[in-house]
C-alpha positions in Angstrom: 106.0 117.9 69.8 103.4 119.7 71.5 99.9 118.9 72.6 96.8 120.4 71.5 94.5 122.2 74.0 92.4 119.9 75.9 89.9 120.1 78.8 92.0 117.6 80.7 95.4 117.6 82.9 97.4 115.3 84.7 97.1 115.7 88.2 99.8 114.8 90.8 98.2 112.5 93.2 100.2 113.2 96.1 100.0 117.3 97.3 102.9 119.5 98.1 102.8 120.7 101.4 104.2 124.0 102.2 104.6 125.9 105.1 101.6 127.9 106.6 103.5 131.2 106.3 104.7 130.5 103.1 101.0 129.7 101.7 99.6 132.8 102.9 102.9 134.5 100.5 102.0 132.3 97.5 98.4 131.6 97.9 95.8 134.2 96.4 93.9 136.2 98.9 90.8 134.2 100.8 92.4 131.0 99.9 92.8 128.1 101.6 94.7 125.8 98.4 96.1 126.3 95.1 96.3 124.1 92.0 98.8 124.6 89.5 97.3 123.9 86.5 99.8 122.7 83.7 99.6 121.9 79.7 99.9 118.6 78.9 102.1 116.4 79.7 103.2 118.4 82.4 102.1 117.4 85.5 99.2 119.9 87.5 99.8 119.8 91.6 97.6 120.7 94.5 99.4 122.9 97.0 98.0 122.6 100.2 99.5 124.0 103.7 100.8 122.0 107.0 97.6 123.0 108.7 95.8 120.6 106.1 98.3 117.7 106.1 102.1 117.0 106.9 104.2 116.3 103.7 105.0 112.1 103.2 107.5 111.0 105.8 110.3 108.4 104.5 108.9 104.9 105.5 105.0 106.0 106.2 101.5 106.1 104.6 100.7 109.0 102.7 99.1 111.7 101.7 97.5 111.4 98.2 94.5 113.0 96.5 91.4 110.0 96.4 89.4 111.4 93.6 89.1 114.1 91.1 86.1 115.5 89.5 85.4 117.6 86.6 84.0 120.3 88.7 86.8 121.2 90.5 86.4 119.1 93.4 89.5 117.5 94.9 89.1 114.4 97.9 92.2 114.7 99.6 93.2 112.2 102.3 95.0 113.9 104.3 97.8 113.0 106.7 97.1 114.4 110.4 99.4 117.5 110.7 100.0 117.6 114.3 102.4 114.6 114.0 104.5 112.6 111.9 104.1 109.0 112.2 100.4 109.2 113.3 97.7 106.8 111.7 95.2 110.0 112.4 93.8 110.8 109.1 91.8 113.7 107.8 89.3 114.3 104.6 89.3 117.5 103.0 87.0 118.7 99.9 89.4 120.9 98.1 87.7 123.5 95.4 90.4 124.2 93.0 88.2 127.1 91.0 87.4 128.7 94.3 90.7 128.0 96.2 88.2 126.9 99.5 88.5 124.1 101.5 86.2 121.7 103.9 87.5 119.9 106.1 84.9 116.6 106.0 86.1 114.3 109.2 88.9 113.0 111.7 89.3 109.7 112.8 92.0 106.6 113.6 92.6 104.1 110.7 95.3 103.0 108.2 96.0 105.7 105.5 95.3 103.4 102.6 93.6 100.0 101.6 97.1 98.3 100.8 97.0 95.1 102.7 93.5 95.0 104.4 92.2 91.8 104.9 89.6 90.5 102.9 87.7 87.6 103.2 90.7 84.8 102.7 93.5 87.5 101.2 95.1 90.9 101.5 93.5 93.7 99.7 96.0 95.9 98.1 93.9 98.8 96.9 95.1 100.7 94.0 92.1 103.2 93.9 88.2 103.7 93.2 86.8 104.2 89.7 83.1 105.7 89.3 81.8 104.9 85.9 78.6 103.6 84.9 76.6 104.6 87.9 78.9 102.3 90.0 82.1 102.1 92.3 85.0 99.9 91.0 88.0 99.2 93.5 91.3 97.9 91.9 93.9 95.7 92.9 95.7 94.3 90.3 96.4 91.2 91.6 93.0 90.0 92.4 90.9 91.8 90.1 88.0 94.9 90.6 85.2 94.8 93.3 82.0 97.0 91.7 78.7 98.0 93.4 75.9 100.5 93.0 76.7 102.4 96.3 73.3 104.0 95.4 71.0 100.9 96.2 68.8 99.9 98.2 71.0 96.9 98.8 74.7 97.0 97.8 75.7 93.9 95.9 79.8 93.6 95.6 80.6 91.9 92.2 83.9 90.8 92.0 85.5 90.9 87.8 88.6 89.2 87.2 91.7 90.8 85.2 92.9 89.9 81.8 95.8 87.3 82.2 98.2 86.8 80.0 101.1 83.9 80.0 104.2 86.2 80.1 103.5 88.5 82.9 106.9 90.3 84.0 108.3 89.9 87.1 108.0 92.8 89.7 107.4 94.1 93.6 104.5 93.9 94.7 104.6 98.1 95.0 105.6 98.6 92.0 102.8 96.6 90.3 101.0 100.2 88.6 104.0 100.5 86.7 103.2 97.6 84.3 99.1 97.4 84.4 96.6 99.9 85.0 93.1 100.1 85.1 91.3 103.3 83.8 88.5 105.1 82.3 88.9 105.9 78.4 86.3 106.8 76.1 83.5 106.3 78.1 84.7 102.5 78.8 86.5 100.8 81.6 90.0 99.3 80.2 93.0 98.0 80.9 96.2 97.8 80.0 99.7 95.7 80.4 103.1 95.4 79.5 104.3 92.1 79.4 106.5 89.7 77.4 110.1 90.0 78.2 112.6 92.7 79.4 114.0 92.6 75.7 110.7 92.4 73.6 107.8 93.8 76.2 104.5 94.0 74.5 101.7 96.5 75.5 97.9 95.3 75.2 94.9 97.2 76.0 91.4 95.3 76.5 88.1 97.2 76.8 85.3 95.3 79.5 82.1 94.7 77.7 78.7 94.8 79.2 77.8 92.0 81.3 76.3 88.7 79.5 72.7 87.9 80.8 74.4 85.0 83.0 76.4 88.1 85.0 79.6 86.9 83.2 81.7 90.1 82.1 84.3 89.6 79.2 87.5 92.0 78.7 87.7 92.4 74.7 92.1 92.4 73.6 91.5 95.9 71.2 95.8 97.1 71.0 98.6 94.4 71.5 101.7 96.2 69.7 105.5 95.6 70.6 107.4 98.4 72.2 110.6 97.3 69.9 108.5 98.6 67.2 108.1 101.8 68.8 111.3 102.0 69.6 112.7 101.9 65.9 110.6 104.4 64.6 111.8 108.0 63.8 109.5 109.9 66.0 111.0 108.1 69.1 114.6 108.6 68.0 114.0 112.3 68.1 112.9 111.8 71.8 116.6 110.6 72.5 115.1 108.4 75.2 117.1 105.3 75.7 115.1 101.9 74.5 114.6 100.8 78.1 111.3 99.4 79.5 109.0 102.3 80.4 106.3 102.6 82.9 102.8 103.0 82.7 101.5 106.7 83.2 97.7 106.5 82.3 95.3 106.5 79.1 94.0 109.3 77.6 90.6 109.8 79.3 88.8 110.4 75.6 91.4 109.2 73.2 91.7 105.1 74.2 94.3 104.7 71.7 96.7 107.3 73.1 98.6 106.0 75.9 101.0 107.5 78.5 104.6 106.0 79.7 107.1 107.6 82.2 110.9 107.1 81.6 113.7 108.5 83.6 112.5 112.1 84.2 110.4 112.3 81.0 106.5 111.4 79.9 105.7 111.0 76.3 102.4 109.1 74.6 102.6 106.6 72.1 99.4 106.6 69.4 99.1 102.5 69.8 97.3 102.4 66.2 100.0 104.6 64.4 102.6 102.9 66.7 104.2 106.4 66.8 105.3 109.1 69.8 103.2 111.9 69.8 103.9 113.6 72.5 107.1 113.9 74.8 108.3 116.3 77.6 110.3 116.6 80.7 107.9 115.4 84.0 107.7 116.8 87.8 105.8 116.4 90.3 106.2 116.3 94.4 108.6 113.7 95.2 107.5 109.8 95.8 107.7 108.8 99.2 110.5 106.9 99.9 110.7 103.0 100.2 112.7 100.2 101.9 112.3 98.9 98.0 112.5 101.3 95.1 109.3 102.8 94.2 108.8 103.4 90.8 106.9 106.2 89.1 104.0 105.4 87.8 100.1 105.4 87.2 99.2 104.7 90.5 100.8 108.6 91.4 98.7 110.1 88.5 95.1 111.1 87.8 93.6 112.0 84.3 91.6 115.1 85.5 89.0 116.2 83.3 89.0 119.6 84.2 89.4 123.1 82.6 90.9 125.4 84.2 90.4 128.1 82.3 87.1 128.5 83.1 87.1 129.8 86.3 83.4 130.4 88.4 83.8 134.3 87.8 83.9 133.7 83.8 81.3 131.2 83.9 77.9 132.3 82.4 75.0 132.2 84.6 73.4 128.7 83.2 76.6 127.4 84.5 76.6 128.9 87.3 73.2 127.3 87.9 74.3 124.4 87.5 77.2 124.4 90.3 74.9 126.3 92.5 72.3 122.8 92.1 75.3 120.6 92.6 76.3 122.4 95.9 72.8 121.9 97.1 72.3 118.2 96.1 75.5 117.9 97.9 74.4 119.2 101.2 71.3 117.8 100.8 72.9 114.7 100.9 75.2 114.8 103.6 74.3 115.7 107.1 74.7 119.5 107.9 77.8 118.4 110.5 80.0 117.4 107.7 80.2 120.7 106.5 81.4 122.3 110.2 85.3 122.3 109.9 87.2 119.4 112.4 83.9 117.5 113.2 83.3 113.6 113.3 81.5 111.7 110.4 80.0 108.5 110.4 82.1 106.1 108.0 78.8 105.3 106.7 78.0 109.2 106.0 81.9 109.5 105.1 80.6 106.8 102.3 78.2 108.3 100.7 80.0 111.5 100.5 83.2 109.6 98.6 80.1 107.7 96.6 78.6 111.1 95.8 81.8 112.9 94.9 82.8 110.1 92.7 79.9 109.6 90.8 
């Protein structure tokens, strides 16, 4: 089964990190990072060297890519390279297209947002979302945060989470293995397996606009069994064993096309035909390791939409306009010191910057 062509990829969220001498052999000339871009379902990976960031350590924080933009642009948070167990962290704009790299800021503070306090609880962050003209940070077990970072004055909404009776039991880490929150079709959804071990059930719910009282309502759109998946011919041919997968991500355009990893494999089910239709071996850097076992799943993954290619020196010169205008706005923007490799940045500028890369 193979996929059509499409201006998307799946992008590795955590980089490989090779040796400086070895990225000057396998790096183009003038470059300071490369992306290898993969068909689908394969997995795409930014390569970056140990001058940028130290690979993951056994135990420790890591390094992982914060967002991905359809322009090219990569925000990696980088681990500080001049030693292991630092909490030293670095931010680095990474132009896949052009293979350049700035280096945005340096500064103490956790690697993630996994267990920062907030308010009366633990925040266990598992990402940002930009859609609709605002910020939406996920933690599946308390539900999303949104703002405009754009206003005047910030407001933080907080939006519950389906919940559904027969949630399945699991670690706290692993959590992004059995609900997801993600951008498909030009709506925010979710999805979750649950039910039991023996009969799990996938749903999908799409959030609607907000009522005029601020109220916002998740709509159930999918709710189909994974036994019935199981027993169809198309996942038979896959010779995958009828074990409970995890979840990988939706397709970014296609909501009813969903992504699961098992074993060492990916495939995507079409949750209206209930049928597999697509399936392939999966790699990617190797997870960190864990005093529990760390699943693969969609908290390691990104659905990039991004063509590779379509690279700056083929692009016409309308298009070229238009990066040339972004690249502006962008300094514009953000103060001129951001843009001098190894300086300081404000966490507010450093703010606006994520806000503005995001949007």
């Amino acid at each position: 089964m193979e996929a059509a062509a499409e201006p998307w990829t799946i992008l590795a969220r955590i980089p490989n990190a090779v040796k400086d001498e070895e990225a000057k052999r396998i790096f183009p000339p003038g470059t300071d990072i490369s992306v290898a871009c993969n068909g689908l379902p394969s997995a795409s990976v930014l390569t970056v060297p140990l001058s940028i960031s130290s690979p993951p350590y056994p135990y420790c924080n890591d390094p992982y890519i914060a967002a991905a933009d359809r322009s090219g642009l990569l925000l990696l948070k980088a681990k500080n390279p001049l030693a292991k167990f630092s909490a030293m962290v670095t931010y680095h704009l990474c132009d896949a297209r052009t293979g350049e790299v700035i280096s945005l800021c340096k500064h103490m503070c956790p690697m993630d947002l996994h267990a920062e306090n907030l308010g009366r609880r633990c925040w266990f962050g598992e990402g940002v979302i930009s859609h609709g003209g605002m910020l939406w940070w996920v933690d599946l077990s308390y539900g999303l945060l949104a703002c405009d970072p754009f206003a005047e004055e910030p407001e933080l909404l907080h939006v519950p989470l389906p919940r559904v009776l027969d949630e399945l039991p699991v670690e706290p880490i692993n959590h992004s293995a059995y609900c997801c929150a993600k951008v498909s079709g030009g709506r925010l959804r979710y999805v979750q397996i649950h039910g039991s071990c023996d009969a799990p059930v996938v749903t999908t719910w799409a959030l609607a606009d907000p009522a005029s009282a601020g109220e916002w309502k998740w709509n159930t759109e999918r709710s189909v069994c994974l036994a019935d998946i199981w027993a169809d011919e198309s996942y038979l041919e896959t010779m995958l064993p009828r074990s409970m997968p995890a979840l990988a991500l939706l397709h970014p355009m296609d909501p009813d096309r969903l992504y699961f990893f098992l074993d060492s494999c990916i495939f995507a089910i079409d949750l209206s035909r209930r049928i597999v239709v697509e399936f392939s071996g999966f790699r990617m850097p190797d997870l960190p390791k864990h005093p529990r076992d760390l699943m693969i799943s969609s908290h390691f993954v990104h659905a990039w939409e991004y063509d590779s290619s379509r690279s700056a020196a083929k692009m016409d010169g309308s298009q070229n306009f238009v990066i040339r205008r972004h690249q502006q706005a962008l300094r514009q923007r953000v103060p001129t010191h951001v843009f001098k490799r190894k300086q300081e940045i404000s966490e507010v500028d450093l703010k606006k910057l994520v806000a503005f890369t995001l949007r």
